[in-house]
C-alpha positions in Angstrom: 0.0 0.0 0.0 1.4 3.3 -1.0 1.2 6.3 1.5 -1.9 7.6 2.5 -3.8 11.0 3.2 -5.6 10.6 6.3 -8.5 12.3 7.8 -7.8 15.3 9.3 -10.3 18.5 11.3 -12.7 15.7 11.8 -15.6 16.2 13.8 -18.6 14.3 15.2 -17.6 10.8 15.5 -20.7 8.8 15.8 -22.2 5.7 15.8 -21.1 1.7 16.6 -18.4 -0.4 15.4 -18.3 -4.5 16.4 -14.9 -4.8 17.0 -12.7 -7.6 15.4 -12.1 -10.6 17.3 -9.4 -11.0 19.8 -5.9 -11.4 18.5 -5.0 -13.3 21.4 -7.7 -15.1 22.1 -8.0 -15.9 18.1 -4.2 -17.1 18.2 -4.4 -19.7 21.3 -8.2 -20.6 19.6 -6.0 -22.0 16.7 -3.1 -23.4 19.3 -5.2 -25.4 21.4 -7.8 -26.8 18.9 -4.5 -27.9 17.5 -2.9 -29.5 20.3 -6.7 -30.8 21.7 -8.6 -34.0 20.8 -11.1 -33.8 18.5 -13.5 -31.0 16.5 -12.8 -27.2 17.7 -15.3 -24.6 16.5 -14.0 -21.3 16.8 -16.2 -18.2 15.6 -15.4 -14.4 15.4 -12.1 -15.1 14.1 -9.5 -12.3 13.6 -8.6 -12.9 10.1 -5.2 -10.6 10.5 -1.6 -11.6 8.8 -0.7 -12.3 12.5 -3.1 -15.0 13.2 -3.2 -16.4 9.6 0.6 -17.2 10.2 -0.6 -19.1 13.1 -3.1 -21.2 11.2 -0.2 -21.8 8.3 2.4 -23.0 11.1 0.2 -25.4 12.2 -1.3 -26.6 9.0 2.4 -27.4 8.2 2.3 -29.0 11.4 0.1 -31.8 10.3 -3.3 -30.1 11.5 -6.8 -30.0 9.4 -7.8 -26.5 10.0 -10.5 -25.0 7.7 -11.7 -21.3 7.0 -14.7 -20.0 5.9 -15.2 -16.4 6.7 -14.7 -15.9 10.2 -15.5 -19.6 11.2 -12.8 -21.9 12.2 -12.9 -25.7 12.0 -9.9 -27.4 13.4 -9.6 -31.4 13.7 -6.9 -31.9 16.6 -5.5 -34.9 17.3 -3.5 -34.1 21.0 0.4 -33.4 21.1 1.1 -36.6 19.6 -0.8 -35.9 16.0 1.9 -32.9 15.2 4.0 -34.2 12.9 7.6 -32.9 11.4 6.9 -29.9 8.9 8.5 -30.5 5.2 9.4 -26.6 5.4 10.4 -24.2 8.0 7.7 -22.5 9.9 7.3 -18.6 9.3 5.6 -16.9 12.0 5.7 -13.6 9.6 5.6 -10.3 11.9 3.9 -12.2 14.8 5.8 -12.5 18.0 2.9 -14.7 19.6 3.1 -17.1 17.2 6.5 -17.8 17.2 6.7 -17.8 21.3 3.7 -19.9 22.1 4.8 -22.4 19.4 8.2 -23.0 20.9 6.5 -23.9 23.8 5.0 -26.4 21.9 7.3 -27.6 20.3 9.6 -28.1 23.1 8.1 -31.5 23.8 7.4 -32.6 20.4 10.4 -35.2 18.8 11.0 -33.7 16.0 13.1 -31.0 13.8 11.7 -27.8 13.5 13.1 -24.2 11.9 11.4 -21.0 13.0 11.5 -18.0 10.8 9.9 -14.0 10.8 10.0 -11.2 9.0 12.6 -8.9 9.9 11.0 -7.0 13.2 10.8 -10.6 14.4 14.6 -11.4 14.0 15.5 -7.9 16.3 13.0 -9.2 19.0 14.8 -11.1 21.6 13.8 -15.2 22.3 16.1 -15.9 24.9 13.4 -15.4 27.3 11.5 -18.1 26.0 15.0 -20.0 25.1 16.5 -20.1 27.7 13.6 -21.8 30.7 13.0 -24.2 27.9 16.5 -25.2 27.8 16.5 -25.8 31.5 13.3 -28.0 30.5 16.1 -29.7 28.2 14.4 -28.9 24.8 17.3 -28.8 22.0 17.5 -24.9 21.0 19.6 -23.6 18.6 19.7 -20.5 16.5 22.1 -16.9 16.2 23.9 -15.8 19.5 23.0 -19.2 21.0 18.9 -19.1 20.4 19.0 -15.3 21.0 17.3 -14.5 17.2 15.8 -16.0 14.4 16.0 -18.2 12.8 15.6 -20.7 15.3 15.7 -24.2 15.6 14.3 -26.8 17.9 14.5 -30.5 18.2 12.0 -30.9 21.5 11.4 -34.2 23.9 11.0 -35.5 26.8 10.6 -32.7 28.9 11.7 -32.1 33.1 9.1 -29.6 35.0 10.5 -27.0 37.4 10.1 -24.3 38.8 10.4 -20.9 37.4 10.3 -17.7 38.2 9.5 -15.0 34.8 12.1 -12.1 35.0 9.6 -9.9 33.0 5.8 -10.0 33.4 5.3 -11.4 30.0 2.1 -13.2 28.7 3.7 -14.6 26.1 6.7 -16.1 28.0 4.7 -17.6 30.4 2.0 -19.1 28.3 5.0 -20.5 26.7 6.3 -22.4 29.5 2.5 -23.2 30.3 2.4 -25.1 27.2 5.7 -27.0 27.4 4.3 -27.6 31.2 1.2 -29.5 30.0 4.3 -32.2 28.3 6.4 -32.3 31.1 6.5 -35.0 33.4 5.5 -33.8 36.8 4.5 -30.3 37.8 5.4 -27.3 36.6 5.5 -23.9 38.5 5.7 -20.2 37.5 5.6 -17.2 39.6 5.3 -13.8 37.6 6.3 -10.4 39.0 3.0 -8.8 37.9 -0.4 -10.4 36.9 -0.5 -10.9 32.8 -3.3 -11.5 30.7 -4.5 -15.0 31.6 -6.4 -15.9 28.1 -3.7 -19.1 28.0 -5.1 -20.5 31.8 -8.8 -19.5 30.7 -8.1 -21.3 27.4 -7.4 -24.5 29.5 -10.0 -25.0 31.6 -12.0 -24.2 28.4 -10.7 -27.1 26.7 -11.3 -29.4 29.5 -8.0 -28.9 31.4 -6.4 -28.3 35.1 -4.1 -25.1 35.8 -4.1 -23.6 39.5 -3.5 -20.3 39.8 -2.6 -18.6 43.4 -2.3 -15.0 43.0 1.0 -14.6 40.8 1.9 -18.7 41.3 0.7 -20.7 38.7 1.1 -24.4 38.3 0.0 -26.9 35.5 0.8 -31.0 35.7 2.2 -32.4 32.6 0.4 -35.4 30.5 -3.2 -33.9 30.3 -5.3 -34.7 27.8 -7.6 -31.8 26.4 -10.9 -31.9 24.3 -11.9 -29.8 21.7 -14.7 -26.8 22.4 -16.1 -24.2 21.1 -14.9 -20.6 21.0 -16.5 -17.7 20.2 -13.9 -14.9 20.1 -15.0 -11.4 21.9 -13.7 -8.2 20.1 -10.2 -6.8 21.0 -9.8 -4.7 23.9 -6.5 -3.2 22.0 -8.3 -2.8 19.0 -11.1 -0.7 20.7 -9.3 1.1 22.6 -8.2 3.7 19.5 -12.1 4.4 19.2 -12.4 4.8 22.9 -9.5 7.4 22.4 -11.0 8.9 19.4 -14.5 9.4 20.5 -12.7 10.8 24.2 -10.8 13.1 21.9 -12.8 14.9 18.7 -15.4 16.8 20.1 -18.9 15.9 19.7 -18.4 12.4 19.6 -20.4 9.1 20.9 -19.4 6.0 20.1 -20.6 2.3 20.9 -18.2 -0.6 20.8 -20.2 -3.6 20.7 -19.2 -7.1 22.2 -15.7 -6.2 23.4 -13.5 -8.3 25.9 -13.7 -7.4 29.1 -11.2 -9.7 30.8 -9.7 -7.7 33.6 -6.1 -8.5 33.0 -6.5 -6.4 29.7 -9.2 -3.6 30.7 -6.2 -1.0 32.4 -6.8 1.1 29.1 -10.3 1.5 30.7 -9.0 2.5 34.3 -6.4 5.1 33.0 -9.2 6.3 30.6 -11.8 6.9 33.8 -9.0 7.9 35.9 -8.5 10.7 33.1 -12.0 12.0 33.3 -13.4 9.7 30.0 -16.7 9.3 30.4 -16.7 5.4 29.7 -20.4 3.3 30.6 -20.3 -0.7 30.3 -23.5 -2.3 29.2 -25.0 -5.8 28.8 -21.8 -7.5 29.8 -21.9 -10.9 30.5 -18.8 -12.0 33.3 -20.7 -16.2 32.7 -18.2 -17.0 29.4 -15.1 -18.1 29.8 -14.0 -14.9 28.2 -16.1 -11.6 29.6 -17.8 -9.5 27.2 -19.8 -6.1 27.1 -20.5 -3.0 24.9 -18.5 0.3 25.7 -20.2 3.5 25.0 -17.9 6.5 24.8 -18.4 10.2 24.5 -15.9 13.1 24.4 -15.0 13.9 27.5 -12.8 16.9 29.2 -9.4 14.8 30.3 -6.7 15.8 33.1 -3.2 14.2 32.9 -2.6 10.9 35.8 0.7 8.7 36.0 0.7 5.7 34.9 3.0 2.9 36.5 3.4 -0.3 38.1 1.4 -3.3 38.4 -1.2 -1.5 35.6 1.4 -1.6 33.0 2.0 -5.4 32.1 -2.2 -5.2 31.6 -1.9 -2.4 29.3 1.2 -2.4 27.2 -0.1 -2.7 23.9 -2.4 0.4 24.5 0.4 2.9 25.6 0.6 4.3 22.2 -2.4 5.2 22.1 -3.0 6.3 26.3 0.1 8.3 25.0 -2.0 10.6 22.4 -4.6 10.7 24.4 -2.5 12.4 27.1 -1.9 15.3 24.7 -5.3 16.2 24.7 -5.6 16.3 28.7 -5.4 19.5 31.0 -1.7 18.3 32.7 1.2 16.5 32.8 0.8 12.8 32.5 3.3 10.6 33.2 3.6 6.8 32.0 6.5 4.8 33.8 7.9 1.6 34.1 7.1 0.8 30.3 10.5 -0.6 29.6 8.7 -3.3 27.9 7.6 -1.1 25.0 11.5 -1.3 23.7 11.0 -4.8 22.5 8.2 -4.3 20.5 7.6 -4.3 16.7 9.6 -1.3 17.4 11.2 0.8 19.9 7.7 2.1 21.0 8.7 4.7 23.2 11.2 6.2 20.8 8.9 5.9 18.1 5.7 7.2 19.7 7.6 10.3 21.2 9.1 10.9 17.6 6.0 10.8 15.7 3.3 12.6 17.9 6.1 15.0 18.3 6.2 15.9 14.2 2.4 16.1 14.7 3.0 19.2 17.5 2.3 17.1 20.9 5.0 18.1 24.0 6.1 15.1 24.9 9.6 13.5 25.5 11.4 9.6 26.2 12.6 8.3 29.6 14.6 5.4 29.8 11.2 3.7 30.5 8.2 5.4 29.3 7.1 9.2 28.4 6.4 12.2 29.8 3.5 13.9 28.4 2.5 17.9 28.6 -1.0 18.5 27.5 -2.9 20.2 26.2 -1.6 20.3 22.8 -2.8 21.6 19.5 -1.7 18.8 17.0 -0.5 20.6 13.5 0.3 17.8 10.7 2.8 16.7 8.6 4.6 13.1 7.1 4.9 10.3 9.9 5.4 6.7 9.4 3.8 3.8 11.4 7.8 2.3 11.1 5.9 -1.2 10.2 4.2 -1.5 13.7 0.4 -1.6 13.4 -0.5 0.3 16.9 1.7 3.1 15.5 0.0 3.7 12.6 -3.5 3.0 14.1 -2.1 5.8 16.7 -1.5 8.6 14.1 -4.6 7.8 12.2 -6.4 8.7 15.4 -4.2 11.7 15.8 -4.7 12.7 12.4 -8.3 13.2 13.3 -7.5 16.5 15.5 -4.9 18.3 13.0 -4.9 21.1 11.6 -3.5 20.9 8.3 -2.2 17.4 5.8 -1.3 14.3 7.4 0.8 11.9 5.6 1.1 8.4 6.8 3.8 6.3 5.4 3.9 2.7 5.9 0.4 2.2 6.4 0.0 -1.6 5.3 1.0 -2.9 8.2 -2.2 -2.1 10.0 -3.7 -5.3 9.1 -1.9 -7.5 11.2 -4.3 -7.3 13.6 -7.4 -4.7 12.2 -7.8 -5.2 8.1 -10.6 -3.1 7.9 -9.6 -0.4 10.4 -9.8 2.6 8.1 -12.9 1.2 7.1 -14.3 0.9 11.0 -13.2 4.7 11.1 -14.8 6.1 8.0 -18.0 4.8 8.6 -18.0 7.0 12.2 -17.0 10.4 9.8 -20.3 11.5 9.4 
């Protein structure tokens, strides 16, 4: 896609969008009808180049997975019916895929190369490498299983007991899956609560994890059964219309059928504690996922620090908390955020860099932003620097300038929202 003109002086953003599904939630859908027995059903499917990667790795995997729309159909056949792939397994720009599955693959016999695009190849594995070592899976790959590509020859797998270094959902929803082949029991204790979709995606399929506050443990040899899955919409995903319609005055917008799962609703907490006048309607906390509709109207903002235990369950939205910051009365502050480095991209240099060619006051700390509000956002030429929240970011920003917006590298947005720009033309009445 070449560059594009956004939107810019908009006003009046009404109306309802159902979001996509759940990137997440549509990845371990995929993983554990894979690795279940028998017929998964799996509806409201994020049909994104992330998650498609994760339905081609496992159909070279061995597994019969069909599509139709935003259906799934996936015939699994436990561990045991993965068999050795005839070509290497390219987890495109998806750092999900490519984490979960070595925790797979760990405790799988066979010879396996893992590949990316080049964001993936920067990102570093060694936290997934290494603990799975010490579960004595054979890992191999540059600086010793630091970067793609990667190679693994898994077996017969020893539990432990581990504790994560970083709060990482995807780390430890790796080791959860290499725990489920592991003889014995295997235990994790996380520095700060993660989003849980991996333990909830057990039980769902018929499995045992205990959880005691940030101590998880899963026993090894279970045996899980397929289910069906109906995928709420993405609380990441939403939350640049719950920015939007916060930010462009005279707006009111209705999200319908969003996740609510509380280790990924602190976009919703920093929102209220900034003034956003947020309401929750018709959720239902009775599925294994919760879900609800969000209705959001402009609001008048004041600036809040943002910090600690909140961060791990709002990472992916800290691009977009940090635009919204520029339209608050204030200084907000977002710390402990170091996490954002090892993203598609640098976040926090990138997100200071480009709101800053926009007009916003805001500069990098070693682990987050600083934020001066509020500002009158101008225009100009930014990139999304191939990272999809970027460039969902300055399409949102573009909403409130002033003159031309140019947005280079726009493709890249449908990773995880294909018809985004769609979803925000149809609110530009």
């Amino acid at each position: 896609m070449k560059d594009l003109q956004l939107k810019t002086n908009v006003r009046d953003l009404t109306g309802q969008l159902d979001i996509p599904g759940d990137k997440s939630i549509s990845h371990r859908s995929v993983m554990f009808g894979s690795i279940a027995y028998g017929e998964t059903r799996v509806s409201n499917f994020l049909l994104g180049e992330d998650c498609l990667s994760t339905i081609s790795c496992f159909r070279k995997l061995g597994v019969n997975i069909t599509v139709e729309g935003n259906q799934l159909q996936i015939i699994g056949k436990g561990f045991e019916g993965l068999t050795e792939p005839n070509e290497v397994l390219d987890v495109g720009n998806s750092g999900t895929t490519i984490r979960l599955l070595m925790g797979i693959l760990a405790g799988r016999s066979f010879f396996n190369t893992l590949i990316g695009d080049t964001s993936i190849g920067k990102r570093p594995m060694t936290r997934v490498t290494n603990p799975l070592k010490q579960m004595r899976a054979q890992i191999d790959g540059r600086e010793n299983g630091a970067y793609t590509p990667l190679s693994i020859r898994g077996g017969k797998l020893t539990s432990f007991t581990y504790e994560l270094p970083v709060a990482s959902a995807q780390v430890k929803s790796a080791l959860i899956l290499a725990g489920l082949q592991a003889e014995g029991e295997t235990t994790l204790i996380e520095p700060a609560e993660t989003r849980d979709h991996t333990e909830r995606m057990i039980r769902k399929f018929g499995g045992e994890i205990e959880k005691d506050n940030l101590t998880i443990k899963v026993k090894g040899g279970q045996q899980l059964k397929g289910a069906t899955i109906h995928v709420p919409g993405d609380i990441s995903s939403a939350a640049f219309f719950l920015v939007a319609s916060a930010i462009v005055e005279g707006s009111e917008i209705t999200l319908k059928n969003v996740g609510l799962n509380p280790t990924r609703t602190g976009i919703i907490e920093v929102m209220q504690a900034m003034g956003a006048d947020i309401q929750i309607q018709d959720q239902d906390e009775n599925s294994f996922e919760p879900v609800g509709d969000i209705v959001i109207k402009t609001s008048k903002l004041k600036g809040t620090v943002v910090q600690g235990e909140i961060i791990p369950r709002l990472i992916d939205e800290i691009p977009i908390i940090a635009l919204l910051a520029t339209q608050a009365e204030g200084t907000t502050i977002i710390r402990d955020a170091e996490e954002l480095k090892v993203k598609e991209t640098n976040r926090i240099d990138t997100v200071v860099n480009e709101l800053t060619k926009l007009g916003a006051n805001i500069k990098a700390t070693d682990d987050g932003m600083i934020i001066q509000g509020k500002s009158d956002l101008i225009g100009g030429t930014v990139s999304s620097h191939g990272d999809h929240r970027i460039g969902m970011m300055l399409a949102i920003a573009s909403l409130l300038c002033k003159k031309e917006v140019i947005l280079e590298n726009p493709e890249c947005i449908s990773v995880s929202y294909p018809n985004f720009f769609d979803h925000l033309h149809s609110l530009i009445k």
